[in-house]
N, C-alpha and C positions, 0 to 999 in steps of 0.2 A: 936457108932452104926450108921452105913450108912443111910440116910432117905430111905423112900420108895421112888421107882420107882410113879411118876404121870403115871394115866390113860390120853391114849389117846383122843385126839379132834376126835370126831367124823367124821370129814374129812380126817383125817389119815386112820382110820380103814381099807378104802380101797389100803392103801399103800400093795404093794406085792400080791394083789389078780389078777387073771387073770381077762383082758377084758371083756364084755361079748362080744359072739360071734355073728353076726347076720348072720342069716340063708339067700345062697342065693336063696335057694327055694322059700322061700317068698318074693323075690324081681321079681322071673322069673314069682312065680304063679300070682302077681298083675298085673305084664304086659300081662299074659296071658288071662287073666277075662278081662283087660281093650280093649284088640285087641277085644274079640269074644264077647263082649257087646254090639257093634254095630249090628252086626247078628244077634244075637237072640233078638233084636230090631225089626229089621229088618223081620226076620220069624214070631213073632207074630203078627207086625201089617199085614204081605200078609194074613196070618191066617184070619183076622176079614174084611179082604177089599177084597177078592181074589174075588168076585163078579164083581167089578168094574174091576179090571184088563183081569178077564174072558172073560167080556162082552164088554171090548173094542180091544183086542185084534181080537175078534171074527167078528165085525165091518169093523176093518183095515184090516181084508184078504183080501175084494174085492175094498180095494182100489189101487190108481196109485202108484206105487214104485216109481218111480222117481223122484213125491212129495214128498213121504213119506223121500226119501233119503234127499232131498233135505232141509224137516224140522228134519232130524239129522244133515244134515252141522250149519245148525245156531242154531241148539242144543250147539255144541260143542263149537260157538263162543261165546255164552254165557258165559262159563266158561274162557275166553279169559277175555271178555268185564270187566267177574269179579273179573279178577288178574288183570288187568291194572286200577281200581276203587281202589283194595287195596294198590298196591304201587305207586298210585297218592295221598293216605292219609298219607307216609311217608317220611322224606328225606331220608334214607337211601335205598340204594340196594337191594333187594331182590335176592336169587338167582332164575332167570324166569322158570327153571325145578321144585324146588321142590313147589314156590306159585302155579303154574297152579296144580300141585297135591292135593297140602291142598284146593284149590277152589275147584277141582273137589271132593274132600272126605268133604269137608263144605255142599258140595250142599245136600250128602243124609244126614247129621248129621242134616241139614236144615228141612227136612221130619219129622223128628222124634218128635225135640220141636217146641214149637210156638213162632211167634213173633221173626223169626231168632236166639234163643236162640242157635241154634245147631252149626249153621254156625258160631257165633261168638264168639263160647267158642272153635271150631277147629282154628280159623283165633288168637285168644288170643294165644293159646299155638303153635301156629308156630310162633308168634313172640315173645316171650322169649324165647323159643328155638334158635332165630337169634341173643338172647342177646339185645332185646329191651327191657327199664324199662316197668315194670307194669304201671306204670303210663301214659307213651307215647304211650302205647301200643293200652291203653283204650281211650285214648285221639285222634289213631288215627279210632277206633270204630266208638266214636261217630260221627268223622268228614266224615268217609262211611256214616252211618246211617243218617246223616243231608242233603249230598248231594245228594243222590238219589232219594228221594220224588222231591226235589227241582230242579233237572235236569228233572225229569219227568212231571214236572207240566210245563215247559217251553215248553218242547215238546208238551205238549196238548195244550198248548196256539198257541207256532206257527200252529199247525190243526187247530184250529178253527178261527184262525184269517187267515190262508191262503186261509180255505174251508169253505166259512161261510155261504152257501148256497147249496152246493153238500150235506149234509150232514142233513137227519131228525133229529132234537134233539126235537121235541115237547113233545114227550112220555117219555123223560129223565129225562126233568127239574123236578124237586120234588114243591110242592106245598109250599106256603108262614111259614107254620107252621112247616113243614122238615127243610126247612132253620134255621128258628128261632133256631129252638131246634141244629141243627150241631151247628149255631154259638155260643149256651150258653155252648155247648160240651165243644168247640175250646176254650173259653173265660174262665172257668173255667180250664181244664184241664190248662191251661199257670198260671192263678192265685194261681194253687195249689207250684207250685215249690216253689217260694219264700216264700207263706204265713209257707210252709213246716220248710223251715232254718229261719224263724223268729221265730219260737216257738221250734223246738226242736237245742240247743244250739250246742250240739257235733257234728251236720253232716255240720254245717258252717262253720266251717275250713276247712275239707276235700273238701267238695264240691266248696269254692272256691277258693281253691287250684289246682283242677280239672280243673276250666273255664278257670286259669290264663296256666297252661299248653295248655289246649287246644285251646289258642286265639294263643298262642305264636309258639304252630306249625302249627295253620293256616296263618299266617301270614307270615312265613318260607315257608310254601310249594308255598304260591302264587308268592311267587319271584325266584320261577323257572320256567320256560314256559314250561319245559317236564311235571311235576308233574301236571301243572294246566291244561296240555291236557289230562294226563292219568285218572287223579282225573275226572274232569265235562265231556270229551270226553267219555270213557266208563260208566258213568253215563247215560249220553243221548241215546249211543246206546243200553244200556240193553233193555229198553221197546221195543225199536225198533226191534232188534233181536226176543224173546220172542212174538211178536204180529207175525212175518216174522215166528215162527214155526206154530203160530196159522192157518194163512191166507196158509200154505204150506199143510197143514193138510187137510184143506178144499178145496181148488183147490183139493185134489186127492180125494175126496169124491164127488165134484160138489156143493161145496156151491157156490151161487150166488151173494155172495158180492165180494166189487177190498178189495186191500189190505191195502189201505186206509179206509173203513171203518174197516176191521178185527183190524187197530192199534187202530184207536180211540176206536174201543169200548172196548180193553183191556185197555185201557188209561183211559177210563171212569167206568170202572168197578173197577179194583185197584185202582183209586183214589178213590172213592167211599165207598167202603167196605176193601181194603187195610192195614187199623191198626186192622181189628179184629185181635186178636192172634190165630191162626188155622196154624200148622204145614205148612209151606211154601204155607201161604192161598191157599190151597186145604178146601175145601167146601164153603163160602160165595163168593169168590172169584168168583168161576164156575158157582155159580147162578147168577151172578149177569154180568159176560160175556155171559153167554146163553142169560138170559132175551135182555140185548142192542144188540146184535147180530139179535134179533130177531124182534126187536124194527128197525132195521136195513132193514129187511123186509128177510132176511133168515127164512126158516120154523124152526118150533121147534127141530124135530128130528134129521134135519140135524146139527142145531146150538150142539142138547147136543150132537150128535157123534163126534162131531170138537173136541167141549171141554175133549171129557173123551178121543179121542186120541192124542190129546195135552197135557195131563199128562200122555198117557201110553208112549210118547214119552223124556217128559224131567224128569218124575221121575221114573219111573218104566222099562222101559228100561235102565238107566243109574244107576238103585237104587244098585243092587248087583255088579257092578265093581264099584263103588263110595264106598260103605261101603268094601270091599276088599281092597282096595288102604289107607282108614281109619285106616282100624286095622292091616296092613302094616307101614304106619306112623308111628302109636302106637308103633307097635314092634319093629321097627328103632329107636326108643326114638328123632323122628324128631317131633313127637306131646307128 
């Protein structure tokens, strides 16, 4: 009598079965949701804001065009300043067509979340897209993210050590107990990181894992003289640009300050209220260049039509071809 046949391992069983199939409709419909998510982003916040855009647009008719042109040129080089910022945080190459794209489509994904969440999850996924690890990638985030306060705080230093007397700051200075309190901000926020990886055990490998990448490709980038110009040069120019749309804005409306004060006081306004988390600080931001603008001896309503056409100029004018070129990207599978 023949034994029996043994039943199959269960890992067998799918011996002779067909594949399963993946559908690629659900591959085309995910990239299609993922392109047109920026838009309807996009439509709902015009939706809740179309007040501000209404009423600034409405403003800017009877200003000078030639201003107004003139803060779209250094509109544009903003998005310059901020692809030569990104691959001065690389060693590798970028291609200079498709970065200056993904800047320009960061800048409105930048609108969207706060705290540059937007811009830096489009700037992440173009660079694995280029084939940079995840790890180098975020490594070279943080090394953007570190140097721009820090180029920018240079800049405001050389202003007020060059102009140390042109310039009212007595209405600025914050009083003995603002300080105190920024400094226990400053002093504890730095105290949390470490006290953080002392007590919870599993994010201290990772994290410093992280520092040791990221000491090691800054240390790499600074022993090349292109990357440390691209990297801290277009770091410095950002503010500068940016205040140069502000100060363009107002020249065609007749604001009364030079363009010197229009820098410091966005110099002093972003330093100041600059780490709130507010969508590409839009709102703390504009309060608080209206107020030193005004503090500058600009009147009020001229100060707040500067301001609200200096964001009908670098976000909302640029907002719908920057999210177009986004969900372009997307659908290229280059983001």
């Amino acid at each position: 009598m023949s034994p029996l046949p043994l039943p199959l391992p269960l890992d067998d069983l799918s011996v002779g079965l067909p594949a399963p199939v993946r559908s690629p409709s659900a591959a085309r419909l995910t990239r299609l949701t993922l392109a047109l998510l920026p838009l309807l982003s996009i439509g709902a916040w015009a939706a809740v804001d179309w007040h501000a855009v209404r009423d600034g647009a409405a403003r800017l008719a009877a200003a000078d065009p030639w201003w107004l042109l003139a803060g779209v040129f250094f509109t544009c080089l903003g998005w310059v300043s901020a692809a030569c910022v990104r691959q001065g945080a690389l060693p590798e190459r970028l291609p200079p067509g498709l970065l200056l794209a993904s800047q320009f489509a960061a800048g409105a994904a930048n609108h969207i979340l706060p705290a540059s969440i937007g811009a830096h999850a489009v700037t992440l996924r173009f660079l694995q897209g280029r084939g940079v690890p995840l790890a180098r990638a975020t490594a070279s985030l943080a090394l953007y993210s570190l140097v721009k306060p820090l180029a920018k705080t240079l800049v405001l230093i050389v202003f007020l050590v060059a102009l140390p007397d042109a310039l009212r700051l007595g209405a600025l200075v914050p009083d003995t107990s603002a300080l105190l309190l920024a400094a226990g901000g400053a002093a504890l926020g730095l105290a949390t990181a470490p006290l953080l990886l002392m007590v919870v055990r599993p994010l201290r490998r990772p994290a410093l894992g992280f520092v040791r990448t990221a000491l090691t490709e800054a240390r790499l980038l600074h022993t090349r003289p292109s990357r440390v110009l691209a990297l801290w040069g277009g770091a410095a120019a950002t503010p500068l640009l940016q205040g140069s749309v502000i100060a363009s804005v107002g020249f065609s409306l007749g604001l009364p300050l030079s363009w010197t004060q229009v820098v410091l006081a966005l110099l002093l306004a972003s330093t100041a209220v600059g780490a709130v988390p507010a969508p590409g600080g839009i709102g703390p931001v504009d309060a608080a260049l209206v107020f030193t603008m005004v503090a500058f001896g600009a009147p009020m309503g001229l100060a707040t039509t500067t301001v609200i056409g200096y964001r009908v100029l670098t976000v909302w004018l640029p907002l719908l071809p920057g999210t177009l070129v986004l969900s372009a990207l997307v659908h290229r599978k280059v983001l």
